[in-house]
C-alpha positions as CSV (number, residue, x, y, z in Angstrom):
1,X,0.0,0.0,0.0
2,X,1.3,3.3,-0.8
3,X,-0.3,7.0,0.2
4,X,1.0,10.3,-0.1
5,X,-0.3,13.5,1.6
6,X,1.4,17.3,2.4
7,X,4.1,18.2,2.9
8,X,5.4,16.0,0.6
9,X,6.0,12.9,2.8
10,X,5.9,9.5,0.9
11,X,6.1,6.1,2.5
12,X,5.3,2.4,1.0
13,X,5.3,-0.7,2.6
14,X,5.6,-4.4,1.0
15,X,5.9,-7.7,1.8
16,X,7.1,-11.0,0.2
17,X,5.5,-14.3,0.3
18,X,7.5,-17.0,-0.5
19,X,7.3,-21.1,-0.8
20,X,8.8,-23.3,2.5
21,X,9.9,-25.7,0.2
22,X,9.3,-28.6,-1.5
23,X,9.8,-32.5,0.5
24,X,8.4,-35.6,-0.3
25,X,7.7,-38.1,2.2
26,X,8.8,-42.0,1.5
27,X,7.9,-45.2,4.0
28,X,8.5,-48.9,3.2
29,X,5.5,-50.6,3.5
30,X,5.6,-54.4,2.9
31,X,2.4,-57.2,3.4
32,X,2.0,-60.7,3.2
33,X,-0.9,-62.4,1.5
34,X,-1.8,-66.1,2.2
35,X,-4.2,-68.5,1.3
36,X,-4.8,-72.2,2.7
37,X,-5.9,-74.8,0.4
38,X,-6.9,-78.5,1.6
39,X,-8.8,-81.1,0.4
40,X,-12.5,-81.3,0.1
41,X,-14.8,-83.4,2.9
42,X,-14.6,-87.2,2.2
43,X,-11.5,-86.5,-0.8
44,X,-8.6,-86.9,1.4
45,X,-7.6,-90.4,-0.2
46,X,-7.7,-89.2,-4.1
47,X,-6.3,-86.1,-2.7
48,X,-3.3,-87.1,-1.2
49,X,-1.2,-89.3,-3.8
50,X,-1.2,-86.1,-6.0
51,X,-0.1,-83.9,-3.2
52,X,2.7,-85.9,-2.6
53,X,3.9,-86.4,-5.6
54,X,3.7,-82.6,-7.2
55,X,5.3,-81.9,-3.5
56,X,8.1,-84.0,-4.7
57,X,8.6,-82.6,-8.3
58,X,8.7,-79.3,-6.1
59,X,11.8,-80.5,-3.9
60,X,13.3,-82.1,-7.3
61,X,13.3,-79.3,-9.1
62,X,14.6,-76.7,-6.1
63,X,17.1,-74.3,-7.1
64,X,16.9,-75.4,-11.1
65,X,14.2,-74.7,-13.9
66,X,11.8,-77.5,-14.3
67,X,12.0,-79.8,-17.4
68,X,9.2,-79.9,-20.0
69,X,8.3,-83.4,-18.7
70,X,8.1,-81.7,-15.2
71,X,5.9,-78.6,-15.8
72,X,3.5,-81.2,-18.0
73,X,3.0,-83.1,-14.9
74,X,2.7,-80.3,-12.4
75,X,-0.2,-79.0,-14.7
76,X,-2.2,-82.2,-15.1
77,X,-1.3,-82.5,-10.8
78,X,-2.7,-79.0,-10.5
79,X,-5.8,-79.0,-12.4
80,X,-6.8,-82.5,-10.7
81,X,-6.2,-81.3,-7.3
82,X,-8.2,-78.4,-8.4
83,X,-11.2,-80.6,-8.7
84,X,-10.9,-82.1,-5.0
85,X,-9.7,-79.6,-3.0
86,X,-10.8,-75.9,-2.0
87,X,-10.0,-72.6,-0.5
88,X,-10.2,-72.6,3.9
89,X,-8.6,-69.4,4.3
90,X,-7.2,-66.2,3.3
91,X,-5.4,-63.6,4.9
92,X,-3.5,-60.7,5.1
93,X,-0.3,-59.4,7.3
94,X,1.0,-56.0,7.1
95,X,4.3,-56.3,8.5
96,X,7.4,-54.5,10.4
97,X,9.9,-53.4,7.8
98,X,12.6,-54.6,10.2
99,X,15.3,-51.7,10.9
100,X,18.3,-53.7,9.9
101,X,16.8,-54.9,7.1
102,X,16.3,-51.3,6.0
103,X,20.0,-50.3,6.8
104,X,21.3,-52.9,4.3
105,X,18.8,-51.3,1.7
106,X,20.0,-48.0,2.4
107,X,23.8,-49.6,2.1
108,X,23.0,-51.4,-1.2
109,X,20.8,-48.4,-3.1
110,X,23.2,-45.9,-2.2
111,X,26.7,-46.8,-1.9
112,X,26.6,-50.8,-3.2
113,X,29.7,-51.9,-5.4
114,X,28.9,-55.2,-7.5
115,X,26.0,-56.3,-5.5
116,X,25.0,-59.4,-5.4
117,X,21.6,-60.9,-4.2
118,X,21.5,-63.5,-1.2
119,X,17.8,-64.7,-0.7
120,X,15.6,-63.5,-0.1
121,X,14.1,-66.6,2.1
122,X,10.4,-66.8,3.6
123,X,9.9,-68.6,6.7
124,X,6.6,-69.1,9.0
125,X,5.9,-67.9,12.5
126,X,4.8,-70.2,14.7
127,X,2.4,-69.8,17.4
128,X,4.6,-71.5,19.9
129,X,6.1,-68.9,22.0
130,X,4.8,-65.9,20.3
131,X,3.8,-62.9,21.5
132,X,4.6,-59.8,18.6
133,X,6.7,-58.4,16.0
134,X,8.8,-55.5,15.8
135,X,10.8,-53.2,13.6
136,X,13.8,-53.7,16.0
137,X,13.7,-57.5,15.7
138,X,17.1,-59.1,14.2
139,X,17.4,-62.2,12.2
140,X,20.3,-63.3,14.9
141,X,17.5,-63.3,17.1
142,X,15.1,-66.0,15.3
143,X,14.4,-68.3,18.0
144,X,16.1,-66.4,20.5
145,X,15.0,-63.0,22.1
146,X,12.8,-61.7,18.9
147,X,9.4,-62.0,20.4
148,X,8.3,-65.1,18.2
149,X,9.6,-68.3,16.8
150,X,10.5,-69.6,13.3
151,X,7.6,-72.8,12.5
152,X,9.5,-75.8,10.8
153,X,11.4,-78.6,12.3
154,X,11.3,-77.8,16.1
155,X,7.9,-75.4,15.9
156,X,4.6,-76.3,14.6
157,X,3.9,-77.1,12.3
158,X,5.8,-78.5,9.6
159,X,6.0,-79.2,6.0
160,X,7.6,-81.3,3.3
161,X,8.0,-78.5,1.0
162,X,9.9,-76.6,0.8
163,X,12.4,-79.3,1.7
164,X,12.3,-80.9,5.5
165,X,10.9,-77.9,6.6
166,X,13.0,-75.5,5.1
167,X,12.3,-71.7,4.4
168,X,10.8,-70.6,0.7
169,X,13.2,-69.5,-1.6
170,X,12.4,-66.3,-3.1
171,X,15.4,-64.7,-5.7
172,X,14.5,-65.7,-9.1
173,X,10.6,-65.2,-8.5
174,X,9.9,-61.8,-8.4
175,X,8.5,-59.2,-10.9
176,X,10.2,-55.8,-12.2
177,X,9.3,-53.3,-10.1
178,X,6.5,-51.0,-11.3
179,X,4.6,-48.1,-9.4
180,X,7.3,-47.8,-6.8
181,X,6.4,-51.8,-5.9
182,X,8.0,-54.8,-6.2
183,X,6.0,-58.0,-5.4
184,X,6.8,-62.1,-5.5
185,X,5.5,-63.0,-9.2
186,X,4.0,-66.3,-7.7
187,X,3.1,-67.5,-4.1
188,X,5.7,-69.7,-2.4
189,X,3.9,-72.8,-1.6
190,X,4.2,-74.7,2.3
191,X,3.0,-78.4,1.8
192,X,1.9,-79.0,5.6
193,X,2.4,-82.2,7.3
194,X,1.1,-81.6,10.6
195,X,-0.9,-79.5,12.2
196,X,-0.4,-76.3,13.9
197,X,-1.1,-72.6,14.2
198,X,1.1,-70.0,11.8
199,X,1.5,-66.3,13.1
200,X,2.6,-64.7,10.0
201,X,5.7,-64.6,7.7
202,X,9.1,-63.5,7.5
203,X,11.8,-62.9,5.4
204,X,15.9,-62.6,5.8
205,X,18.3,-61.6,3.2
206,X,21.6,-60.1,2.5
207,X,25.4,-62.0,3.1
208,X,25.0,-65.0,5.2
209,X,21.9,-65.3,4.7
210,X,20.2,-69.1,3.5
211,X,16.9,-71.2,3.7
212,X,18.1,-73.8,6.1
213,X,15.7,-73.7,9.2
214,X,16.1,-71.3,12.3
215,X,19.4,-70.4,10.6
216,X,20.0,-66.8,12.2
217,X,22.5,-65.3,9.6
218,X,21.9,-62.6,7.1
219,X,19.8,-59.7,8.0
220,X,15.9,-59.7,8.8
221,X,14.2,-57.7,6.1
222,X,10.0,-58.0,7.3
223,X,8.4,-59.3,9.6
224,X,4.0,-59.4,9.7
225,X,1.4,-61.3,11.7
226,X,-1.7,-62.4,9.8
227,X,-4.3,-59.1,11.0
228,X,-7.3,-61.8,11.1
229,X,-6.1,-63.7,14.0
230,X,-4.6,-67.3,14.1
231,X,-4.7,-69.2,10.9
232,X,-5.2,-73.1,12.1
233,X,-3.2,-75.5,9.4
234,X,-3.2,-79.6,9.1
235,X,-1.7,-82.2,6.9
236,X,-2.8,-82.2,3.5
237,X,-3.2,-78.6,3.8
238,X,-1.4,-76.0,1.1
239,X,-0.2,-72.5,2.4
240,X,0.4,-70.4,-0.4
241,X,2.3,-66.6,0.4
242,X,2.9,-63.8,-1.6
243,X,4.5,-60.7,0.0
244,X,4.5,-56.9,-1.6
245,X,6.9,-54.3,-0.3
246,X,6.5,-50.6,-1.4
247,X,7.6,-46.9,-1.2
């Protein structure tokens, strides 16, 4: 506003109003999707042979791409057990993007010379022992002071695939990231063989890290309970989980 009266005295005053600046804000958030499949009522007996045996092309083929004869077979296995089985359960657990398992992000995206990709493995949480997650769990704490405990060959329950109970592995099956997400490309399937109560889902990565059971090398990237409650498994059953993580 200016004004100007007599004598001739003149004054102004302004003032400037100016951006605070421009941020964006960026949080890893990572979630775990599952689904149990088992046989239908009264189908256990057809059911089962097939489940064994495409459990066992599973374990054959670990770590190597199928043969032709080998994905023929798992089709024809698939589409049969299709017929005598069903869906039990789904569910969903968002999960702690564990600290350290950020700090070897952060290490790798910005300062990472000839990187090379160790796991990541999926494991189960077990109901035995449990009582939470957290962000400042480590994977040198699986079994240990981590608030939870790995399922497989000493917690319920177990499985015959992956191998004897081992953890999922994860490297070669994920799609190219799109959308600022990055996402398994298929579920990693648990073949149960007995029964038990799963938590959630886990996963550890980085030097050291492997998919031998309770192993507590390598660094603990996520860890999520299922947000529906406890998710009751058997033999016979199928646990298929996928996992999303995103900026």
């Amino acid at each position: 506003m200016s004004f100007e009266k007599s004598p001739l005295i003149a004054s102004a005053d302004a003032s400037v109003t100016r951006g605070g600046g421009a941020f964006e804000l960026g949080f890893l958030k990572g979630t775990y999707f599952a689904d149990c499949v088992r046989p239908k009522r009264r189908m256990e007996g057809r059911y089962e042979p097939l489940w064994s045996r495409h459990g066992q092309i599973m374990n054959l083929a670990e770590g190597r791409m199928f043969s032709a004869d080998e994905l023929a077979e798992l089709v024809a296995l698939k589409a049969e057990m299709g017929e005598l089985s069903e869906i039990a359960w789904t569910a969903e657990a968002p999960n702690h993007v564990c600290t350290e398992g950020k700090n070897l992000a952060l290490d790798t995206f910005l300062a990472g010379s000839g990187y090379t990709v160790v796991g990541p493995f999926l494991g189960l949480i077990s109901s035995v022992s449990w009582s939470a997650t957290a962000a400042t769990d480590i994977a040198a704490q699986i079994n240990g002071t981590n608030a939870w405990k790995e399922a497989g060959t000493t917690n319920a329950p177990q499985w015959t695939t992956p191998t004897s109970g081992a953890r999922a592995t994860t490297n070669a099956g994920w799609s190219a990231a799109a959308a600022g997400s990055k996402a398994l490309s298929a579920a990693k399937s648990f073949s149960i063989s007995t029964s038990g109560t799963v938590k959630g889902a886990f996963l550890v990565y980085g030097t050291g890290a492997v998919a031998t059971n309770a192993d507590v090398n390598g660094k603990l990237m996520s860890a999520g309970v299922f947000s529906g409650g406890d998710k009751v498994v058997a033999n016979l059953d199928t646990l298929n989980v996928s996992y999303s993580l995103a900026f």
